[in-house]
PATORKOL-885725 format. One record per residue: residue in one letter; x, y, z of N, C-alpha, C in turn. Coordinates in nm, 3 decimals, padded with zeros to 5 digits, m for minus. Each point is the difference from the previous one (the first is absolute). Layout:
<rs>
R   residuo       n_X       n_Y       n_Z      ca_X      ca_Y      ca_Z       c_X       c_Y       c_Z
R         A         X         Y         Z         X         Y         Z         X         Y         Z
...
</rs>
This chain:
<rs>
R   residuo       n_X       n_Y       n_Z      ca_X      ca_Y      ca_Z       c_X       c_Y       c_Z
R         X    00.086   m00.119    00.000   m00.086    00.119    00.000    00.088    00.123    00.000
R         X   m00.012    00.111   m00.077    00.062    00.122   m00.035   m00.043    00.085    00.083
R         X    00.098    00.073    00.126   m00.066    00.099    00.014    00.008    00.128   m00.001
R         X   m00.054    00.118   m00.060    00.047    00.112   m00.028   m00.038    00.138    00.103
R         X    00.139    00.024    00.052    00.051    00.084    00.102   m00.069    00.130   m00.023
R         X   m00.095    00.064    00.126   m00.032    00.148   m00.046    00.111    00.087   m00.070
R         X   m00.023    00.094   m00.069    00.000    00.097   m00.025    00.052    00.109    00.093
R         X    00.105    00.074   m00.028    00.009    00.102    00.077   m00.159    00.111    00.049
R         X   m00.073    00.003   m00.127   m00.072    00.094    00.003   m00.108   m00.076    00.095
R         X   m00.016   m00.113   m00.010   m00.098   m00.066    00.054    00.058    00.013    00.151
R         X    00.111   m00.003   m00.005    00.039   m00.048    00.184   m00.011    00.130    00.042
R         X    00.009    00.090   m00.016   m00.047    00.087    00.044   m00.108    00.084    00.037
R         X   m00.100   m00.024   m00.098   m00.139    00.005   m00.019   m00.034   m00.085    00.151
R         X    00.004   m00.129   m00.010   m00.016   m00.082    00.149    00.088    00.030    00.093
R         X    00.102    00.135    00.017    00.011    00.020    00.120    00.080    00.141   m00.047
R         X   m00.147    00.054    00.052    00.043    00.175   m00.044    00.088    00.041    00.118
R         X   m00.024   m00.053    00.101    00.139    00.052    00.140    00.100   m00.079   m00.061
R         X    00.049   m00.051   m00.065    00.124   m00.058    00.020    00.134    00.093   m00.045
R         X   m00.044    00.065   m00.073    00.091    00.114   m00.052    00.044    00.088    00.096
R         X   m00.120    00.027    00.096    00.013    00.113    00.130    00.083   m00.071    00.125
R         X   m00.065   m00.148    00.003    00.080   m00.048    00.089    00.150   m00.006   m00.007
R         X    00.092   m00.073   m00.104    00.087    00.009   m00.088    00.098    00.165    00.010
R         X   m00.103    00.116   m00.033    00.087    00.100    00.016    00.029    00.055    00.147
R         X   m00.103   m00.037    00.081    00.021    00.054    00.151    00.068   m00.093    00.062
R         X    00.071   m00.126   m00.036    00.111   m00.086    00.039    00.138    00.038   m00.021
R         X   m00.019    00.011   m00.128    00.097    00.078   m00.056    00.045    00.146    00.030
R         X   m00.075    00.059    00.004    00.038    00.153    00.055    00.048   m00.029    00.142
R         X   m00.099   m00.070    00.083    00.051    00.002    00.170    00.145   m00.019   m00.004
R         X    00.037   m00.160   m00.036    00.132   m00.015   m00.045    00.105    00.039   m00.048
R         X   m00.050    00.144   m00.074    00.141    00.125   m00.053   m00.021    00.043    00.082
R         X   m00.087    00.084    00.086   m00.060    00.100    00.141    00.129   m00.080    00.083
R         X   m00.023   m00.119    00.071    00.076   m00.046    00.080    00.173    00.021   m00.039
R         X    00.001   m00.069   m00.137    00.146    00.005   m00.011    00.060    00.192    00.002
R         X   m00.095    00.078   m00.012    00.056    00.163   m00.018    00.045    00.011    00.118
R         X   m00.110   m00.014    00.051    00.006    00.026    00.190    00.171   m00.062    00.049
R         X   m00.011   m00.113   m00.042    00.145   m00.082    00.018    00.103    00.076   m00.023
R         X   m00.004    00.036   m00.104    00.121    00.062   m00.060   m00.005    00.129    00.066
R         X   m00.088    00.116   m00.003    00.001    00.123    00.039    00.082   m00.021    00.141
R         X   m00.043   m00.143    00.091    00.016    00.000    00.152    00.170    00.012   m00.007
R         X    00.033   m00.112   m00.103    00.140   m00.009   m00.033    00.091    00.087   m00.045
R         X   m00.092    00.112   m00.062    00.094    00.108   m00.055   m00.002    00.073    00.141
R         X   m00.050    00.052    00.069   m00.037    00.083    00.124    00.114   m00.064    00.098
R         X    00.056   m00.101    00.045    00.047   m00.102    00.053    00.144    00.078   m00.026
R         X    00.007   m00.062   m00.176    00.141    00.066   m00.016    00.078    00.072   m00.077
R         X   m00.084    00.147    00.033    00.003    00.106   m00.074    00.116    00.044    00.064
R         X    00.081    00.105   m00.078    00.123    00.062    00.079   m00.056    00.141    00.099
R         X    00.058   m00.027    00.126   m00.065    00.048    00.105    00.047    00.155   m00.042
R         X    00.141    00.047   m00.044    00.030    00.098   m00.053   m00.065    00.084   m00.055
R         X   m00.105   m00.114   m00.117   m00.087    00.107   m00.068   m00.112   m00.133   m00.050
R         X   m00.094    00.052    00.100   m00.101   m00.088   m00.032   m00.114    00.041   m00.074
R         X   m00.062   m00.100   m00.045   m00.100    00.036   m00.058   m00.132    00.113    00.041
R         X   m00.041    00.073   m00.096   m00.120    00.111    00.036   m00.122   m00.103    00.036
R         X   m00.031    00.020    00.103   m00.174   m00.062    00.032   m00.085    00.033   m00.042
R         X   m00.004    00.106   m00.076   m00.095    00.024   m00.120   m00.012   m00.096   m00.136
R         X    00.122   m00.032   m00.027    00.014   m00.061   m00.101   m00.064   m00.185    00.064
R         X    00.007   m00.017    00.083   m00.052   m00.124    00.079   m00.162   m00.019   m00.018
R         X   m00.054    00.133    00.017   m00.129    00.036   m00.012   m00.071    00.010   m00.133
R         X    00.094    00.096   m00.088   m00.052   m00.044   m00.131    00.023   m00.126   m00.034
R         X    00.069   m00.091    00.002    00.001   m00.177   m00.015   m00.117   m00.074    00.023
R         X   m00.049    00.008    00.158   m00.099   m00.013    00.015   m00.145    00.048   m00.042
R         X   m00.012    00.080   m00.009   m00.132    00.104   m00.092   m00.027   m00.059   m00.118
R         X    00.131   m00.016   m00.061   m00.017   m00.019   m00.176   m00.019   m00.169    00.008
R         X    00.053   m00.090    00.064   m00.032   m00.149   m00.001   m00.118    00.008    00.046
R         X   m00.039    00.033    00.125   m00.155    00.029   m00.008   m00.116    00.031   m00.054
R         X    00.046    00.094   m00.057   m00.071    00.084   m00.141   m00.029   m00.127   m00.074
R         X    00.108   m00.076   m00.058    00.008   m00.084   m00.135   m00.152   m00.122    00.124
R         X    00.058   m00.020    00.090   m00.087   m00.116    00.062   m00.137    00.043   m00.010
R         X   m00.058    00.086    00.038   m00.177    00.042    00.014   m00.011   m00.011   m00.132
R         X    00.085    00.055   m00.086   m00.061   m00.008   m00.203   m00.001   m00.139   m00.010
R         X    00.085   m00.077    00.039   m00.011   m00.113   m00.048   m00.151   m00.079    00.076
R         X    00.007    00.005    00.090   m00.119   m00.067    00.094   m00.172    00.094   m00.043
R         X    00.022    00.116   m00.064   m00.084    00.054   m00.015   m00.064   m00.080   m00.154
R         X    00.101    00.004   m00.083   m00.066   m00.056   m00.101   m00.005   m00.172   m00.009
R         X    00.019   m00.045    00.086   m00.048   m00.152   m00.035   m00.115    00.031    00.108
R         X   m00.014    00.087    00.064   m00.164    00.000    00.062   m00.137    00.048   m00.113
R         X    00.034    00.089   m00.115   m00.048    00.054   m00.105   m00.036   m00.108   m00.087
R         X    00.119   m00.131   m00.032   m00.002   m00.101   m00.038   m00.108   m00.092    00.022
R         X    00.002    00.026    00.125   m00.108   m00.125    00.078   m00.116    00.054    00.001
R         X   m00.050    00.133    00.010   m00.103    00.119   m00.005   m00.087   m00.054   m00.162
R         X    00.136    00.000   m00.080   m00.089    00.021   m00.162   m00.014   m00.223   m00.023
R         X    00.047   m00.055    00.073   m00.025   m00.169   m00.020   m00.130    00.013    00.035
R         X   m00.021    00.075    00.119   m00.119   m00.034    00.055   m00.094    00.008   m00.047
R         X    00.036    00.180   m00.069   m00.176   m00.001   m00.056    00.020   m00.019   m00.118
R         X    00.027   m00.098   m00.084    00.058   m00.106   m00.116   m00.098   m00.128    00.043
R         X    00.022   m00.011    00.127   m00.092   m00.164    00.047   m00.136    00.046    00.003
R         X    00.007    00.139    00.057   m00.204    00.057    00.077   m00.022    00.008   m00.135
R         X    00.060    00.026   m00.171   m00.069    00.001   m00.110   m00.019   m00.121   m00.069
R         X    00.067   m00.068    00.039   m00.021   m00.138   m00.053   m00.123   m00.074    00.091
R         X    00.004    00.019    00.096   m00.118   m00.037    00.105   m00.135    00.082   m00.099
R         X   m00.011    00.127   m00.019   m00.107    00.044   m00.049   m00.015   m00.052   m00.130
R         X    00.057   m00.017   m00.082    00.000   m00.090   m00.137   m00.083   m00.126    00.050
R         X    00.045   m00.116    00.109   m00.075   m00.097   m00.024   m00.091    00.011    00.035
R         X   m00.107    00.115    00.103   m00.097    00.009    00.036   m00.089    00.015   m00.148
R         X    00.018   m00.018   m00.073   m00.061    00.050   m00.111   m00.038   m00.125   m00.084
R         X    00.077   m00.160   m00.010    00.035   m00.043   m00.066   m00.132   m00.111    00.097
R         X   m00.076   m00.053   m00.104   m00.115   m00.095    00.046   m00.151    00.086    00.026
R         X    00.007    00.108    00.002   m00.112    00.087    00.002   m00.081   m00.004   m00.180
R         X   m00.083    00.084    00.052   m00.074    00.009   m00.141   m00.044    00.187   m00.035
R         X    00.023    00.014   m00.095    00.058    00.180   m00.022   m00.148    00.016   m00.086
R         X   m00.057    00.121    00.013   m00.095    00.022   m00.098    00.025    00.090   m00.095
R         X    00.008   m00.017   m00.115    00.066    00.099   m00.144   m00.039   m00.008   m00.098
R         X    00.012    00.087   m00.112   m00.057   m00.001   m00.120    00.098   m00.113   m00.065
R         X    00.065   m00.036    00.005    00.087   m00.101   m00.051   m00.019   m00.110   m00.093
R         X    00.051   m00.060   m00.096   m00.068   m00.092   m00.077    00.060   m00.108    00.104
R         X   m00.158   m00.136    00.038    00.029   m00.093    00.086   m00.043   m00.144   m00.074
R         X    00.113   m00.164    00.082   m00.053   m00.077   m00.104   m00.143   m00.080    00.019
R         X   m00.070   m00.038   m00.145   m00.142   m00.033    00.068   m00.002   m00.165   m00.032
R         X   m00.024   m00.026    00.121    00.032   m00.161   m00.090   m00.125   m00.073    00.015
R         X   m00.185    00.050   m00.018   m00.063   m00.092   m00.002   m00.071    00.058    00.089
R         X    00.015    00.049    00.118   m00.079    00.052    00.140   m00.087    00.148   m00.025
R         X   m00.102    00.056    00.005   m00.059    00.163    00.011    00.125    00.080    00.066
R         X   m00.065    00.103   m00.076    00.154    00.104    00.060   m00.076    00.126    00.030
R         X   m00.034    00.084    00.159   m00.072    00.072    00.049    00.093    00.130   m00.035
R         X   m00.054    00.092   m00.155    00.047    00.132   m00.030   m00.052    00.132    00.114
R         X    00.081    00.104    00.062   m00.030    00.067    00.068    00.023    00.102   m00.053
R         X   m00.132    00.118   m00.021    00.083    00.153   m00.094   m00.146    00.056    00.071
R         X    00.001    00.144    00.008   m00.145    00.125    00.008    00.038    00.115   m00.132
R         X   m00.128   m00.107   m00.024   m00.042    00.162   m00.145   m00.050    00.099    00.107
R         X   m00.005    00.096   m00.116   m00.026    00.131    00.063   m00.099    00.044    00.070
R         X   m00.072    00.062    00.043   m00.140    00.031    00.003   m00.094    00.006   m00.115
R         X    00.039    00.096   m00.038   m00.110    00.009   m00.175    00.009   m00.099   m00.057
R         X    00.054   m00.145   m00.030    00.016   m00.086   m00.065   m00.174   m00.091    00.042
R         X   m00.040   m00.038   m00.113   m00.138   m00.067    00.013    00.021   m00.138   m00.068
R         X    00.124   m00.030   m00.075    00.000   m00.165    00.022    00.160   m00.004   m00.041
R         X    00.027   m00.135    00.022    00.187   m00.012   m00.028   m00.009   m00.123   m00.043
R         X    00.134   m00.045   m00.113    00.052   m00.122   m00.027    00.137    00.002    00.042
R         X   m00.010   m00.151    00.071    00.137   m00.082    00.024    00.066   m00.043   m00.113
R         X    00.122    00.056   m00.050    00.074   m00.051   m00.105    00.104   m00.042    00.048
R         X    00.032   m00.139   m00.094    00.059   m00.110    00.057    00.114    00.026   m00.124
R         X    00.164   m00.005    00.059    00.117    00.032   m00.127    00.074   m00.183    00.056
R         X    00.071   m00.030   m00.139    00.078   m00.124    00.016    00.142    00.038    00.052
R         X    00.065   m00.056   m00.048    00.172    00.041    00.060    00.067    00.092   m00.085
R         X   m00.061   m00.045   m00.143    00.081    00.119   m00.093   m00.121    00.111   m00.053
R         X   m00.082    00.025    00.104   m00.116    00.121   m00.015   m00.069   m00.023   m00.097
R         X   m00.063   m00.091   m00.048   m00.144    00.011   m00.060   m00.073   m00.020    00.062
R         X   m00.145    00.034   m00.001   m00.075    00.026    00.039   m00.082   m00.153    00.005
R         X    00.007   m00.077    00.109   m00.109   m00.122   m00.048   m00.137   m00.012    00.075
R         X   m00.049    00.066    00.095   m00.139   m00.006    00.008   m00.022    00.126    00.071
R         X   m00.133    00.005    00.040   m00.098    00.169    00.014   m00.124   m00.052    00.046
R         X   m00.008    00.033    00.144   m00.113   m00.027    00.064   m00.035    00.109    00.090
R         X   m00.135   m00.004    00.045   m00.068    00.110    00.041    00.047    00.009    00.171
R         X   m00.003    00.101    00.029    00.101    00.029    00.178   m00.100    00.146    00.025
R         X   m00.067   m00.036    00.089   m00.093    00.073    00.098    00.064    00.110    00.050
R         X   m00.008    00.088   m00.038    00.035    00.152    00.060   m00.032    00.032    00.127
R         X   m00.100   m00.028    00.056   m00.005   m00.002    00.138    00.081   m00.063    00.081
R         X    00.080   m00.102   m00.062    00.064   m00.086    00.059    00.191   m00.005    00.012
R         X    00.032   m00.029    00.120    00.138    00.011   m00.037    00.080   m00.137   m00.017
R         X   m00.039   m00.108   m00.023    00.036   m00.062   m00.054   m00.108   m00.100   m00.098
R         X    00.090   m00.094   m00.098   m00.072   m00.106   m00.090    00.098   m00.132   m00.033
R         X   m00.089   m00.152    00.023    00.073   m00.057   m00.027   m00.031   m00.054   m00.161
R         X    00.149   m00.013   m00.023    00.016   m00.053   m00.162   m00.014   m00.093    00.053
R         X   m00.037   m00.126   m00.099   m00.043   m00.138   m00.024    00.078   m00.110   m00.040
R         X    00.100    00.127   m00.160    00.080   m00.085   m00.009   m00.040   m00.111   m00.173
R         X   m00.111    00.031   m00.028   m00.074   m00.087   m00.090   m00.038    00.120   m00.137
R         X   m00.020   m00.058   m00.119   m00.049    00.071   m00.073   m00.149   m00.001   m00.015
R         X   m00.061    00.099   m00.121   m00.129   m00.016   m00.005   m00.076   m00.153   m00.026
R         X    00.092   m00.105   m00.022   m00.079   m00.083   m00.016    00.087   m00.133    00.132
R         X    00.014    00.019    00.072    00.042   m00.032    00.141    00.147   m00.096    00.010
R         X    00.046    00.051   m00.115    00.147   m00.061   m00.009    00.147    00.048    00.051
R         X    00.058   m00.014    00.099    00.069    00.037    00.095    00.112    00.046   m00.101
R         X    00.070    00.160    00.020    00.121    00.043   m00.037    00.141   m00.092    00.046
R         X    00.052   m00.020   m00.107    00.126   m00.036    00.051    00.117    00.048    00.131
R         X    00.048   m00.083    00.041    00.069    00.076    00.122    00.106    00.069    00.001
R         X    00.042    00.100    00.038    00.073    00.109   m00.052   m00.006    00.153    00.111
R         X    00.047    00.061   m00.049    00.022    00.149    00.082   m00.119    00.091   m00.103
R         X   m00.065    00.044    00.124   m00.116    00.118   m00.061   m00.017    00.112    00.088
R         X   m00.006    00.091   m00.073   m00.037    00.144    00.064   m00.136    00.027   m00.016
R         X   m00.047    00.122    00.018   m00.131    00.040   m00.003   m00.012    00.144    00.075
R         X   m00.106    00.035   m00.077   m00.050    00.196   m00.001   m00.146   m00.049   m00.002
R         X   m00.023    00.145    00.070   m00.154    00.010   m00.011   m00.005    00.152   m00.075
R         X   m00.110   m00.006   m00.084   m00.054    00.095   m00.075   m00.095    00.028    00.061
R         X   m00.017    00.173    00.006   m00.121    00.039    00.061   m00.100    00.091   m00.090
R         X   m00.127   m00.022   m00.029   m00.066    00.077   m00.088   m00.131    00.089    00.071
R         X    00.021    00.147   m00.068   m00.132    00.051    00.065   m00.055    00.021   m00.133
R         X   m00.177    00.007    00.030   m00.096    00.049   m00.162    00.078   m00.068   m00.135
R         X    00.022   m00.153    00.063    00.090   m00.048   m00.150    00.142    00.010   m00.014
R         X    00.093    00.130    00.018    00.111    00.016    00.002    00.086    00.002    00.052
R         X    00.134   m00.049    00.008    00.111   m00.060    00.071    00.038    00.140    00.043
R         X    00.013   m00.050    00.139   m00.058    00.146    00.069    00.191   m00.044    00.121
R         X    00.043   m00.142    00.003    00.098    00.002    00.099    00.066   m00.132   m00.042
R         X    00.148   m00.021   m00.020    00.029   m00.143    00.014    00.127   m00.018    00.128
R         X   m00.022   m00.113    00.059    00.104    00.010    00.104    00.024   m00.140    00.036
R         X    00.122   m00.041    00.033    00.058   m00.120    00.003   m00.026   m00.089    00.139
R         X   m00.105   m00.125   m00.027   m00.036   m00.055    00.081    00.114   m00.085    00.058
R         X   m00.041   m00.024    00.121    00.123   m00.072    00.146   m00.082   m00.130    00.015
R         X    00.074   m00.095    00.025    00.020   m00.090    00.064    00.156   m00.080    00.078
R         X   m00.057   m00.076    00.082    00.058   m00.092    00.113    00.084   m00.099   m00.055
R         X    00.155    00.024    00.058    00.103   m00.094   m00.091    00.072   m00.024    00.087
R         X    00.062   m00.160    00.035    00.118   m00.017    00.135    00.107    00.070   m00.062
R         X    00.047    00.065    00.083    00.207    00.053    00.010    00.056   m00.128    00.046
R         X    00.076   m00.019   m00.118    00.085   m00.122    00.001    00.156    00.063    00.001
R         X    00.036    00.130   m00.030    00.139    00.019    00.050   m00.015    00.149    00.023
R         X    00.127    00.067    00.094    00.016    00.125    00.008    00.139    00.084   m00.004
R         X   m00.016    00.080   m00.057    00.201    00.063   m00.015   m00.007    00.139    00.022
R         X    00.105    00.038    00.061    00.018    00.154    00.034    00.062    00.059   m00.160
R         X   m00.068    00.031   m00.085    00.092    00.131   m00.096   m00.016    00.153   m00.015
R         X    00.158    00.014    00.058    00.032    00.141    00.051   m00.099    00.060    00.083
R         X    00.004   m00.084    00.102   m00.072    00.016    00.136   m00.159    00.014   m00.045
R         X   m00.052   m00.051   m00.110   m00.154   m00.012   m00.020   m00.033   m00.128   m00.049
R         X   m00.094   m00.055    00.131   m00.052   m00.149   m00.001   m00.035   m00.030   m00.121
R         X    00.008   m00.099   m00.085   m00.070   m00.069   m00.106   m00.008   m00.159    00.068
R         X   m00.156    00.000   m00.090   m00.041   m00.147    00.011   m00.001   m00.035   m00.127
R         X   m00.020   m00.152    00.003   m00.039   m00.102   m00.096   m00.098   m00.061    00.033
R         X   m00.103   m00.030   m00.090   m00.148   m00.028    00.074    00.016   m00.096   m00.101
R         X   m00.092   m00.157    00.067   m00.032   m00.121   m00.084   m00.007    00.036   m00.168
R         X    00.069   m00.086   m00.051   m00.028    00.003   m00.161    00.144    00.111   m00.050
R         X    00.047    00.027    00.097    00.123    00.125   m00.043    00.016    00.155   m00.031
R         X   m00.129    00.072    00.070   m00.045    00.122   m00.060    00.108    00.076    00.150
R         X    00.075    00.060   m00.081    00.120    00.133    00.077   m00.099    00.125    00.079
R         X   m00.016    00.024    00.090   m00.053    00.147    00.033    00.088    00.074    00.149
R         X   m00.008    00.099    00.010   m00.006    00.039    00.087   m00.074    00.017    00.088
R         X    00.080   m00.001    00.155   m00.115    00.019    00.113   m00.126    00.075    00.027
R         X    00.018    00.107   m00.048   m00.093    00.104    00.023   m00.078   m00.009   m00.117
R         X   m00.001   m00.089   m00.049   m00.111   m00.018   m00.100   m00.136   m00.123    00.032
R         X    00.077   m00.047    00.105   m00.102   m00.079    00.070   m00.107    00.068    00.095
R         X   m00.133    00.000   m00.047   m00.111    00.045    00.079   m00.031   m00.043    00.118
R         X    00.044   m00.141    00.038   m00.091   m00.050    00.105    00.089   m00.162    00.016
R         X   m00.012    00.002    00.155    00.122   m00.160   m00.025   m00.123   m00.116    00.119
R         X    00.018   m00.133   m00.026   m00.102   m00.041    00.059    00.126   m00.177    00.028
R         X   m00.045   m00.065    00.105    00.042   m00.131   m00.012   m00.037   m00.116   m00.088
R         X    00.094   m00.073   m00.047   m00.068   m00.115   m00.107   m00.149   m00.069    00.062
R         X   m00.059    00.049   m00.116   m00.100   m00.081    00.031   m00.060   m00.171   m00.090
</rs>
């Protein structure tokens, strides 16, 4: 059996202190040996003309100095891992839910409950039903009073559409004339989620890309 050794990038990823730990070992360990030496130079400096204690002081200041920068930024380090994990945590909260969107979703056989509100003035509406590459394959009547309608799924003579990705709009007509059209929503599981450039996108069943804020309404699988 072969087995293949993390990755630098990976070993680190699984242990974002290790870098911090690593440098504050390391630093203590020059800290100590300065101290050593400074004690040693002090020891046996020529008494004639010894060293300025100022200059002892700036030694100390400036190794110090270098120590808080260093300890400061592997704390910054661990600051930005973290909320790296709290976004990845919010990503999977997302992933097994069901998103409500205008989105084209796949239909494989089951009614599919369209949700849209015509306008007020609108006195009757059709549900238009688009395939994957936008034609238009059926047109049924959707109650204006109503905010949602379920498609069926069947044609006029009760023969079930093939299964596939479909969108759908509702048209709204007042005194006859197309008075509003607006892109009907339905209910689709989030099957994956990715941060790009810090704005959530999903992938909803069947493969349709959207962004978060394009989701109306989120509900548990039902």
């Amino acid at each position: 059996m072969t087995t293949i050794a993390p990755t630098p990038a990976a070993t680190n990823a699984a242990s974002p202190n290790g870098s911090a730990a690593e440098n504050t070992t390391v630093l203590s360990s020059d800290f100590e040996t300065f101290l050593k030496m400074l004690t040693a130079q002090m020891q046996n400096q020529d008494p004639l003309n010894p060293m300025d204690s100022s200059e002892y002081a700036m030694q100390l200041a400036t190794f110090s100095s270098v120590e808080q920068q260093v300890l400061t930024n592997d704390l910054l380090s661990s600051l930005i891992y973290m909320s790296g994990q709290s976004g990845m945590t919010q990503l999977a909260e997302w992933v097994g839910l069901e998103g409500r969107t205008a989105g084209a979703i796949p239909f494989n056989g089951e009614p599919v409950e369209v949700f849209a509100t015509p306008p007020a003035i609108a006195d009757s509406a059709q549900l238009v039903v688009y395939d994957e590459a936008g034609n238009e394959v059926d047109r049924t009547a959707f109650d204006p009073d109503s905010s949602s309608a379920n498609w069926w799924g069947t044609d006029s003579n009760g023969t079930p559409f093939p299964t596939g990705l479909y969108s759908f709009q509702v048209e709204s007509y007042a005194n006859g004339k197309l008075s509003d059209t607006s892109d009907g929503e339905t209910w689709a599981p989030v099957i994956e989620a990715r941060n790009d450039s810090g704005v959530t996108q999903l992938v909803l069943a069947g493969g349709t890309e959207i962004y978060a804020d394009a989701i109306s309404a989120v509900r548990a699988p039902q």
